[in-house]
SEDREN-617456 format. One record per residue (C-alpha): residue in one letter; x, y, z. Coordinates in steps of 0.1 Angstrom, whole numbers. Example, Ala and Ser with C-alpha at 12.3 -4.5 7.8 and 13.67 -1.06 7.14 Angstrom:
# SEDREN-617456
+---+-------+-------+-------+
| r |    xx |    yy |    zz |
+---+-------+-------+-------+
| A |   123 |   -45 |    78 |
| S |   137 |   -11 |    71 |
+---+-------+-------+-------+
# end
This chain:
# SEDREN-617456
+---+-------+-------+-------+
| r |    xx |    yy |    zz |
+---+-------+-------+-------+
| X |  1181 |  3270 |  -193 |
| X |  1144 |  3272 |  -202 |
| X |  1124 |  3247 |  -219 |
| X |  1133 |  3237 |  -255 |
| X |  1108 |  3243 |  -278 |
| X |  1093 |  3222 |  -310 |
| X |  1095 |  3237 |  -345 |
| X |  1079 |  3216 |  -372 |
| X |  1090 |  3219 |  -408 |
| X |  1064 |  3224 |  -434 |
| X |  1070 |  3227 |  -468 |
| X |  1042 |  3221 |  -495 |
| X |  1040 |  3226 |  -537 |
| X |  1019 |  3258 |  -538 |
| X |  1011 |  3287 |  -515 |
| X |   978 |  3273 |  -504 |
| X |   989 |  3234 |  -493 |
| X |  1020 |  3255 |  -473 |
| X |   995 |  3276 |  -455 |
| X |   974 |  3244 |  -448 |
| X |  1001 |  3229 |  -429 |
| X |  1011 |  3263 |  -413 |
| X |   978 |  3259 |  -393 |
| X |   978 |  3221 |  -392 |
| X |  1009 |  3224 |  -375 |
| X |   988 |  3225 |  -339 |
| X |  1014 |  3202 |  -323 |
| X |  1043 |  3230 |  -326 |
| X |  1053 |  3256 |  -306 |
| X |  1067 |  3276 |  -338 |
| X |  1072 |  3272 |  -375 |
| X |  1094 |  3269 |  -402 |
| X |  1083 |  3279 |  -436 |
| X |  1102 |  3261 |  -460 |
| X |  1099 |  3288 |  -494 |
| X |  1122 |  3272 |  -510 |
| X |  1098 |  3240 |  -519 |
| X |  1069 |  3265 |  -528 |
| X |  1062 |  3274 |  -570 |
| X |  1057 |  3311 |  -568 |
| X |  1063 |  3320 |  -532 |
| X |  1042 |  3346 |  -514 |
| X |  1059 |  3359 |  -480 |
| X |  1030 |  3382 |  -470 |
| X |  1006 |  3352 |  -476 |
| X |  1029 |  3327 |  -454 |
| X |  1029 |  3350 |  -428 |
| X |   995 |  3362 |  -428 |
| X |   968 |  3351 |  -402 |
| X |   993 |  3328 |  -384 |
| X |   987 |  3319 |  -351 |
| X |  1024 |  3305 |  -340 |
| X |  1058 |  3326 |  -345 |
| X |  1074 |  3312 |  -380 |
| X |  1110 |  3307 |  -393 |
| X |  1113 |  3316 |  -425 |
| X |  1136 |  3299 |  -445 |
| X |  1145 |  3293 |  -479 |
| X |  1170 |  3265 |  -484 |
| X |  1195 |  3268 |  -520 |
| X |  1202 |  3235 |  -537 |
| X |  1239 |  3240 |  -526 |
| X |  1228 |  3239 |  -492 |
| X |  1206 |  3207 |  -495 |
| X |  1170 |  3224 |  -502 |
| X |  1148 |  3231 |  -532 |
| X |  1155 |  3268 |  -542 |
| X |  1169 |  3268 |  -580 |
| X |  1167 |  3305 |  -584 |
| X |  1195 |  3333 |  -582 |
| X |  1210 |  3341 |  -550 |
| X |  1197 |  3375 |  -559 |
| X |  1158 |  3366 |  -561 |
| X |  1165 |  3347 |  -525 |
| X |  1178 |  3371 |  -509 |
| X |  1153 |  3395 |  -516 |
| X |  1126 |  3368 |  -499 |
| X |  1145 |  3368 |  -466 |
| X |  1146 |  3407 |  -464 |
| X |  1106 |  3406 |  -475 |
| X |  1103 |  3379 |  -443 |
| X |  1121 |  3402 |  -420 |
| X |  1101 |  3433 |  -430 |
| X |  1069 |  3418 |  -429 |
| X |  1077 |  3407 |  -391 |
| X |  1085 |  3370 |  -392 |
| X |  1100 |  3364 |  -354 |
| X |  1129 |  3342 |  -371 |
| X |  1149 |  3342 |  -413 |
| X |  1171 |  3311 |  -418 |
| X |  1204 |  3327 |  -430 |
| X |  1228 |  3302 |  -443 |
| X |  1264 |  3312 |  -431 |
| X |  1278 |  3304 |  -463 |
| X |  1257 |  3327 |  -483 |
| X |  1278 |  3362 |  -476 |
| X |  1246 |  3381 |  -463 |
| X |  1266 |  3401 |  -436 |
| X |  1247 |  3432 |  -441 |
| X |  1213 |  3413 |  -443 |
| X |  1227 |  3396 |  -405 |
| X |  1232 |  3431 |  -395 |
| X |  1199 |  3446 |  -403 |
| X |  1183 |  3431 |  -377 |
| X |  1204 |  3401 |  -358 |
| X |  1186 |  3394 |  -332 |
| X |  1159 |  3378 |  -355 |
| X |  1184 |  3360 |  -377 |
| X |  1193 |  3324 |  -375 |
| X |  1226 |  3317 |  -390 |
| X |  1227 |  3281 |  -402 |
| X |  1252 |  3251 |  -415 |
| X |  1246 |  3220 |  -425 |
| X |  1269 |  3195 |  -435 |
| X |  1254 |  3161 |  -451 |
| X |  1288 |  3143 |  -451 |
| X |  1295 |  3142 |  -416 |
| X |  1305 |  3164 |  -390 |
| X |  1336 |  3189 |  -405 |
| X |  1366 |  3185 |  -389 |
| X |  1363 |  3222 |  -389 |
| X |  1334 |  3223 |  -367 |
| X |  1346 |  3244 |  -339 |
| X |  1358 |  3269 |  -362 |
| X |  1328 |  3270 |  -385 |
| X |  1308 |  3277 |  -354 |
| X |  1335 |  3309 |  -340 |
| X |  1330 |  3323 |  -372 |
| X |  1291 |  3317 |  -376 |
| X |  1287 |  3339 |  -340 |
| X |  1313 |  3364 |  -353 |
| X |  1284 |  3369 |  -374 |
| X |  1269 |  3385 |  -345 |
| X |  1236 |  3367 |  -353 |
| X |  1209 |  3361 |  -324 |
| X |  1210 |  3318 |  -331 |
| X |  1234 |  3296 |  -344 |
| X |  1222 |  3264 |  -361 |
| X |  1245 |  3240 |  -366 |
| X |  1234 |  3206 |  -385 |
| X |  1258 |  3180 |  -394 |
| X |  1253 |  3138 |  -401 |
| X |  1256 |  3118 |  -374 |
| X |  1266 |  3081 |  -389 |
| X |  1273 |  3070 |  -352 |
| X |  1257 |  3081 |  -318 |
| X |  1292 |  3094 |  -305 |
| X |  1292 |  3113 |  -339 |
| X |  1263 |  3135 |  -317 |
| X |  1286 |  3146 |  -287 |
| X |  1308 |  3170 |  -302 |
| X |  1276 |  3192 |  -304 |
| X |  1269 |  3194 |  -269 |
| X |  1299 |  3218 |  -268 |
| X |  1283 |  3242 |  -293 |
| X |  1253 |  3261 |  -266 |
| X |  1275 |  3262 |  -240 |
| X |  1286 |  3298 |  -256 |
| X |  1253 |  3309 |  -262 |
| X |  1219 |  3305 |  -282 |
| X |  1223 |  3281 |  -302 |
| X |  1198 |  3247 |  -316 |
| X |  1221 |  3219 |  -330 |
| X |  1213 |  3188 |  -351 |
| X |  1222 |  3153 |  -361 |
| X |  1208 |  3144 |  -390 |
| X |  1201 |  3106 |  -398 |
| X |  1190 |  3079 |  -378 |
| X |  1222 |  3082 |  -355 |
| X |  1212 |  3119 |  -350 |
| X |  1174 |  3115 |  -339 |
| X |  1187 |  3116 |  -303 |
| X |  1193 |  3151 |  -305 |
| X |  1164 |  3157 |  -316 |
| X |  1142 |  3145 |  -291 |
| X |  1168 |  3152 |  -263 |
| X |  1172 |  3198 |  -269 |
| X |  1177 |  3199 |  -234 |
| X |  1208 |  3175 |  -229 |
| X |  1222 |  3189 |  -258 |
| X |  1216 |  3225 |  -252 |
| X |  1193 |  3238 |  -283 |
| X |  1168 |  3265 |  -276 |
| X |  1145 |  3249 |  -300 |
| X |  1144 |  3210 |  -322 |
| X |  1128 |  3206 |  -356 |
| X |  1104 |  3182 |  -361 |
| X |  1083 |  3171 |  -394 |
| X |  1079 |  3144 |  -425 |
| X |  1112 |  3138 |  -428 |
| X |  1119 |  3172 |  -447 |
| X |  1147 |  3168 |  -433 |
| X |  1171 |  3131 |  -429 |
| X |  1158 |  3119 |  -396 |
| X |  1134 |  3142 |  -385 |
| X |  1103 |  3127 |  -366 |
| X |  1068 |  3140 |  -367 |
| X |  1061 |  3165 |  -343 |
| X |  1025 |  3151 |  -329 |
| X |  1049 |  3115 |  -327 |
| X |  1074 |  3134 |  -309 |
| X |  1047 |  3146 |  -279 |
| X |  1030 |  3118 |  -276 |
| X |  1052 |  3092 |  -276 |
| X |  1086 |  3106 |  -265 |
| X |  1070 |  3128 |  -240 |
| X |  1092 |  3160 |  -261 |
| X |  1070 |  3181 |  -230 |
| X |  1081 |  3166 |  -200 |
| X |  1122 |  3159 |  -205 |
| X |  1145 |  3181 |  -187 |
| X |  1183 |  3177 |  -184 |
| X |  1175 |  3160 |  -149 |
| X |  1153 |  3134 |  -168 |
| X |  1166 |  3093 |  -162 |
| X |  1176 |  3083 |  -198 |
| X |  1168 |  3046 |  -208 |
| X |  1164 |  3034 |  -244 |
| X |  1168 |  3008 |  -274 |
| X |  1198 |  2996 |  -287 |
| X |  1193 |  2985 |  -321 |
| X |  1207 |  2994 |  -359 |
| X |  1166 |  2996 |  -364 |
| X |  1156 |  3018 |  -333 |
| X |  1132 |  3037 |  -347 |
| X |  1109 |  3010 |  -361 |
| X |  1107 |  2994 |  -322 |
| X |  1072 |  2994 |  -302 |
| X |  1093 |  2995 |  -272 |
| X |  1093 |  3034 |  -270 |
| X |  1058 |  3038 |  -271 |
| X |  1053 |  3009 |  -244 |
| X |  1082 |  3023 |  -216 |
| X |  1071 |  3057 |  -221 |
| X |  1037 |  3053 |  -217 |
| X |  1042 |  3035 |  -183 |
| X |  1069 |  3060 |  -171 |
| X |  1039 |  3085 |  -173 |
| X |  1014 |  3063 |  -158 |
| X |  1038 |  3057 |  -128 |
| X |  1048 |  3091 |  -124 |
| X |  1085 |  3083 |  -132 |
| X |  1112 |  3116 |  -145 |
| X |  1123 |  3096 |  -172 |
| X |  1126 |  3085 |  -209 |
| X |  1128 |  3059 |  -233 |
| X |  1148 |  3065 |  -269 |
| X |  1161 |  3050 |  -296 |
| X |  1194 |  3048 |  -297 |
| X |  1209 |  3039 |  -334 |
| X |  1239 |  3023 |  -328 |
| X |  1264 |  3016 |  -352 |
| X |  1283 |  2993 |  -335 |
| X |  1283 |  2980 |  -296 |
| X |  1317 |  3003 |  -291 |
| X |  1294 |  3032 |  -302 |
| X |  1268 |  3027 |  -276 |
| X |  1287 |  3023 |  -249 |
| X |  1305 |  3056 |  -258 |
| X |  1273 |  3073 |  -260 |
| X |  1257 |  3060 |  -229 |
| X |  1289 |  3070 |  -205 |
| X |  1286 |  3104 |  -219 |
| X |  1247 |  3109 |  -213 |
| X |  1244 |  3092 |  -183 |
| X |  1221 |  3062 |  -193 |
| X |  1206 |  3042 |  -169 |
| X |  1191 |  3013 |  -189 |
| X |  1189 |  2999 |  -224 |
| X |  1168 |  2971 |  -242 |
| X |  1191 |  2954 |  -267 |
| X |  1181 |  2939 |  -296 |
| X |  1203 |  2921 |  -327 |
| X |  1230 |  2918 |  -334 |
| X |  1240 |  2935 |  -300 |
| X |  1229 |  2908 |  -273 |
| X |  1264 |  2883 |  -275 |
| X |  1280 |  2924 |  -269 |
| X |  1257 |  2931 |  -245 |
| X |  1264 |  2901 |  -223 |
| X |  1299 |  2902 |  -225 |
| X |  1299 |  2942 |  -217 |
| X |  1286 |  2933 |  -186 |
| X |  1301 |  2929 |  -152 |
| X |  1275 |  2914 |  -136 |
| X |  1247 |  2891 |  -148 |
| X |  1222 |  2862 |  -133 |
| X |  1224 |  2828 |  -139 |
| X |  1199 |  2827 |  -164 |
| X |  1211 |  2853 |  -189 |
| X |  1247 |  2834 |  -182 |
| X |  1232 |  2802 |  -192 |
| X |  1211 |  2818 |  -223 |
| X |  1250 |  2835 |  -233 |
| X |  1227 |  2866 |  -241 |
| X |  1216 |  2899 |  -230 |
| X |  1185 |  2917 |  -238 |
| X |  1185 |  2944 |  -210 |
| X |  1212 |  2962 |  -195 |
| X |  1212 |  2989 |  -163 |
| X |  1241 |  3013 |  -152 |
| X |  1247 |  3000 |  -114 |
| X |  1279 |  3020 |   -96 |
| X |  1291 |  3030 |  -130 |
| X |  1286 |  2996 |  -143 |
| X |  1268 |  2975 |  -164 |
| X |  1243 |  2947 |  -150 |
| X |  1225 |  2926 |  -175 |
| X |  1195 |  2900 |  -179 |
| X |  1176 |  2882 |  -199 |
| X |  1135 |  2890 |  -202 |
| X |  1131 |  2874 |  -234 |
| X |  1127 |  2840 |  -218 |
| X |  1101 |  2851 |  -191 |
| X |  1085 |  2871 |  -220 |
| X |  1083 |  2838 |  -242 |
| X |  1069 |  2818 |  -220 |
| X |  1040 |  2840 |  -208 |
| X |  1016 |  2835 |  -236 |
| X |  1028 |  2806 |  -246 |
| X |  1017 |  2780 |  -220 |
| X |   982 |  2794 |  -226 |
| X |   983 |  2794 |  -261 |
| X |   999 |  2757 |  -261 |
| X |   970 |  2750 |  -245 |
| X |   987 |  2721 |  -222 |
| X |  1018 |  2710 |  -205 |
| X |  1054 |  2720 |  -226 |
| X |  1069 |  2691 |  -212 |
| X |  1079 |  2664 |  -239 |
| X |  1067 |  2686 |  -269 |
| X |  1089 |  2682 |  -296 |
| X |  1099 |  2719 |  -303 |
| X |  1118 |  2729 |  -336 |
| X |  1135 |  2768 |  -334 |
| X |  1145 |  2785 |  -364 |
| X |  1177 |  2807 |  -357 |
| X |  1204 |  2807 |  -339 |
| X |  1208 |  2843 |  -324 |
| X |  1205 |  2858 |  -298 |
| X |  1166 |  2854 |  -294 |
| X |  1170 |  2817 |  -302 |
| X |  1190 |  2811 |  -278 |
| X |  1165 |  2825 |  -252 |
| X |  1134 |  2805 |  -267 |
| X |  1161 |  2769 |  -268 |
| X |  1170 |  2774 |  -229 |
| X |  1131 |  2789 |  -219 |
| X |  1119 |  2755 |  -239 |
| X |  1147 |  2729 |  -224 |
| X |  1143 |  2744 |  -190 |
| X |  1105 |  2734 |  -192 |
| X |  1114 |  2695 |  -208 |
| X |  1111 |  2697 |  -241 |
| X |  1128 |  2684 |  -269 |
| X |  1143 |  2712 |  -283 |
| X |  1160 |  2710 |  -321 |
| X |  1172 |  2743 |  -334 |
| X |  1172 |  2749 |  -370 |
| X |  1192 |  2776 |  -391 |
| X |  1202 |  2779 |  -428 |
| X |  1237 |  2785 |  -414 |
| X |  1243 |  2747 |  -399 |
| X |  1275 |  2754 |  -385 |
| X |  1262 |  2784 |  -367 |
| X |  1230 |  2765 |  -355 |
| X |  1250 |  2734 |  -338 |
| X |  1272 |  2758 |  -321 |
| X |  1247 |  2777 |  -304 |
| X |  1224 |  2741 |  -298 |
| X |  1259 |  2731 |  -280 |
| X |  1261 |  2766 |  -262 |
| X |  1225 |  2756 |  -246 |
| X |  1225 |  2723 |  -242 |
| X |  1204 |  2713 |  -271 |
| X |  1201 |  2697 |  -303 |
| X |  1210 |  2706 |  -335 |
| X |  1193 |  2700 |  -370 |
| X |  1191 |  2707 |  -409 |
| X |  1173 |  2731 |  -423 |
| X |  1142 |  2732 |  -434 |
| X |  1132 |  2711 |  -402 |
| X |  1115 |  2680 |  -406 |
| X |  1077 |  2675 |  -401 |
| X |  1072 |  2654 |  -367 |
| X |  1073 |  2690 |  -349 |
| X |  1046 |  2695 |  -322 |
| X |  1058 |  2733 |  -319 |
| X |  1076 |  2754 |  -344 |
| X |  1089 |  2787 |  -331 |
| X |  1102 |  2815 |  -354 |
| X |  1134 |  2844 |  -338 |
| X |  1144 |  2851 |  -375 |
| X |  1138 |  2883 |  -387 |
| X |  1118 |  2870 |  -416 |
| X |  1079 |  2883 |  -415 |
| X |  1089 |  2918 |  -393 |
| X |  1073 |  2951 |  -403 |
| X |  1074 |  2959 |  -439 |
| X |  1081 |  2924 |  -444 |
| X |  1050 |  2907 |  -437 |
| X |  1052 |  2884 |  -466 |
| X |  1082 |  2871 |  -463 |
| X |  1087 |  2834 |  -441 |
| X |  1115 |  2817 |  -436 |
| X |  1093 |  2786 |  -446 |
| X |  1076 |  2794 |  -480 |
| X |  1058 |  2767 |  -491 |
| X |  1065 |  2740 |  -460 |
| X |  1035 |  2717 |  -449 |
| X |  1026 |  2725 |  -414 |
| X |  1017 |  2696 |  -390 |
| X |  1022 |  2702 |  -355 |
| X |  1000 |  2722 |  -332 |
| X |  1011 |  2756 |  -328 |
| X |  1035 |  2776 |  -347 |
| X |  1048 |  2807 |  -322 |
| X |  1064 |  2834 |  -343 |
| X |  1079 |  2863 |  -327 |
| X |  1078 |  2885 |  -349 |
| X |  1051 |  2911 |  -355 |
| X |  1035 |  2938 |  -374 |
| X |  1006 |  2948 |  -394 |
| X |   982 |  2917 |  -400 |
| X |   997 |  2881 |  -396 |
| X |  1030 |  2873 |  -413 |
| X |  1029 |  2844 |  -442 |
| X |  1044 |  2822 |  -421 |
| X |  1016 |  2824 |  -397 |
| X |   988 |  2823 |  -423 |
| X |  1000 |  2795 |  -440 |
| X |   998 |  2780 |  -408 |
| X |   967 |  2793 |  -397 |
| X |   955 |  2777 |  -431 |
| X |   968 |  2744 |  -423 |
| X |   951 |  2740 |  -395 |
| X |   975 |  2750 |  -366 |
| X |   972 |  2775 |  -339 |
| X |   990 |  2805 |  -345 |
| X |  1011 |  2831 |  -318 |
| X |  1030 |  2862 |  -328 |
| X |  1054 |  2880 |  -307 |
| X |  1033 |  2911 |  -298 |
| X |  1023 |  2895 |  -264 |
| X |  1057 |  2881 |  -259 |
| X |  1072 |  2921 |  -265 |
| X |  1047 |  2930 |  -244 |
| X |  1057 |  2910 |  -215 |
| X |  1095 |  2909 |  -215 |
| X |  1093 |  2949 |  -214 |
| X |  1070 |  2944 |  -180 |
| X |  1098 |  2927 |  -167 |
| X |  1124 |  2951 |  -180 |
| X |  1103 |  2980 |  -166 |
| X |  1104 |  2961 |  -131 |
| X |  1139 |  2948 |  -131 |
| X |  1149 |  2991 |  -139 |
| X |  1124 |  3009 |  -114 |
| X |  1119 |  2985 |   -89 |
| X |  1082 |  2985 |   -97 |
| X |  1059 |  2966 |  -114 |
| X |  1047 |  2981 |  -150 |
| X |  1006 |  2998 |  -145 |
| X |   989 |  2969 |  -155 |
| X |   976 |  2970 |  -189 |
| X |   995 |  3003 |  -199 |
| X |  1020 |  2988 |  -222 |
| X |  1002 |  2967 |  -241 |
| X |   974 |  2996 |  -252 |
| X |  1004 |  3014 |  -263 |
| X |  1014 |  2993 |  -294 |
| X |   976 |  2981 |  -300 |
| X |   973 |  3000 |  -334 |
| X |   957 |  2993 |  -366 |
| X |   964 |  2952 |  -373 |
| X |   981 |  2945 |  -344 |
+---+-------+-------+-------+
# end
């Protein structure tokens, strides 16, 4: 099979801004011209002076684009596209133009897309989209779940063919062509549900340098796609000279991974919440520590498989005995949360003597896990009296910088460590900043329990320095 290539999307209000992002398009190895977005559109113009082989397409309403006019009018912009030379016109198998197919098939690409799901039909949608006798089948459908992307696998092993899962699930395909089989992937702005930006797709997923031979490792999270963790592992795979990639991997469920991952052949995960109690207990093998924490944060495929540890409680503890600035041991520590990251922090803390009291607005939830780790439990909010206040609830993450889980609380102690970050400090750290305390967030802490992931996965230590320039960008 030869290498995939990148299409980015463009679409734009007016002839001129479509044009514009024609040639700003310089990550791409071709491009789709979306027409149907376009007031007035001009297929000479599009295809004039381009430097990159185009698709032209020009998406109805009915099948999820822009394009209000008669089928008629459209029509006659696909046949102006394929007389004018454009390499590739976007067909949509639904829309009956067998003799427009005909005319000159090798340049057509005959396309479905279902935004439901994937049609039970699938397999005989895509007989009768080649019985077309087209040159490509495209074949998009929504992925709610991972597994929902492996009935498309089965599509390119007939011939040429790019399929697509839309959605978060779906981005997988999309940054993996050559596991799945497409001869090209669309990126973009989201002109289409889950599509990535093509630059984002080169330079952090290393789109260039995955092959089906490439190790597969990745992020296990509801969320995957707002993690810093691809742009740390990937940029150290290609500082070490390692074949392999890190993705995010939109799992609806735990079951849903693990489907996934037997199917690709992944080696390695990070998991984050509410998978880490799943995680552990998907294991057959895990150390002491991660036994004692009852959580898993990283899993790797041993002898078909899992094995599983804990790096969050190294990776706490790393910045902060230097930011404590002295010894842990009989510092009174309060812990909002009680998941899976709390549960880390209260066993990291406890391991080091301190008095460790873990907080949650769920009581019952927060003395069971305190019992789990062997420490105590207390109301919510916590009491003053703290010396060290450490945040693992979501509360003050990206695009929730404002939010604390302490509005308004006086702050007393000496440091207050929360692990989440983002843009700028989170209100719960200026408010404590303002009070007078020292403040942490969780950057260096992400930082350093994905050195120790890297390690515990390659059986080498991270480049020194690489990860952490990978997620230094504006306000972090």
């Amino acid at each position: 099979m030869t290498t995939p290539r990148l299409c980015e999307t463009v679409t734009a209000p007016t002839m001129a801004e479509l044009i514009a992002a024609r040639d700003a398009a310089s990550a791409a190895d071709l491009v789709e011209l979306r027409l149907d977005g376009v007031d007035r559109p001009d297929v000479a113009g599009a295809l004039a002076g381009r430097t990159r082989p185009v698709i032209v397409t020009c998406r109805p309403l009915w099948e999820g684009g822009r394009f209000d006019g008669s089928e008629d009018g459209r029509r006659r912009l696909l046949e102006q596209a394929l007389a004018a030379g454009a390499e590739y016109v976007d067909v949509e198998w639904q829309a009956g133009f067998a003799d427009l197919i005909a005319s000159d098939p090798a340049r057509i690409v005959i396309s479905s897309h279902d935004f439901s799901g994937v049609p039970r039909d699938l397999a005989d949608r895509v007989r009768a989209m080649r019985a077309t006798g087209a040159g490509t089948i495209k074949v998009a459908v929504m992925a709610r779940r991972l597994s929902d992307t492996l009935p498309l696998r089965d599509i390119a092993r007939e011939g040429r063919a790019v399929v697509i899962g839309m959605g978060d699930a779906g981005i997988i395909t999309r940054l993996l062509p050559a596991r799945f089989g497409s001869c090209w992937t669309y990126g973009g702005n989201a002109v289409a549900p889950g599509q990535v930006p093509a630059a984002r797709m080169r330079r952090e997923f290393r789109f260039a340098d995955v092959a089906p031979s490439t190790r597969l490792f990745g992020i296990v999270s509801p969320n995957a796609m707002h993690s810093l963790s691809p742009a740390m592992h990937n940029a150290a795979f290609a500082t070490a000279g390692i074949d392999a990639v890190y993705l995010p991997m939109a799992a609806a469920d735990f079951q849903d991974f693990e489907t996934f991952a037997a199917a690709m052949g992944v080696e390695g995960v990070s998991v984050t919440i509410p998978f880490k109690l799943d995680a552990l207990a998907a294991a057959a093998t895990a150390d002491a520590l991660t036994r004692d924490v009852g959580a898993a944060n990283t899993l790797r495929r041993r002898d078909g498989t899992w094995e599983a540890t804990n790096t969050d409680v190294e990776g706490f503890l790393a910045p902060l005995v230097e930011a404590f600035g002295g010894p842990i041991a009989g510092t009174r520590a309060a812990v909002l949360g009680a998941g899976g990251a709390a549960r880390a922090v209260a066993v990291a803390l406890r391991a080091h003597g301190a008095c460790v009291t873990l907080h949650a607005r769920r009581e019952a939830q927060a003395a069971a896990v305190a019992a789990d780790t062997g420490v105590a439990a207390g109301g919510w909010p916590p009491a003053a009296g703290w010396d060290l206040l450490v945040n693992t609830t979501p509360l003050g993450g990206t695009g929730h910088r404002d939010e604390s889980p302490l509005p308004g609380a006086a702050f007393t102690g000496r440091l207050v460590y929360d692990l989440t970050y983002g843009p700028g400090e989170s209100r719960l750290l200026r408010d404590a900043r303002a009070a007078g305390c020292r403040t942490l967030d969780g950057l260096p802490m992400l930082v350093a329990q994905a050195e120790r992931q890297f390690a515990w996965w390659t059986g080498q230590a991270a480049p020194p320095g690489v990860m952490k320039r990978a997620v230094r960008g504006p306000g972090l």
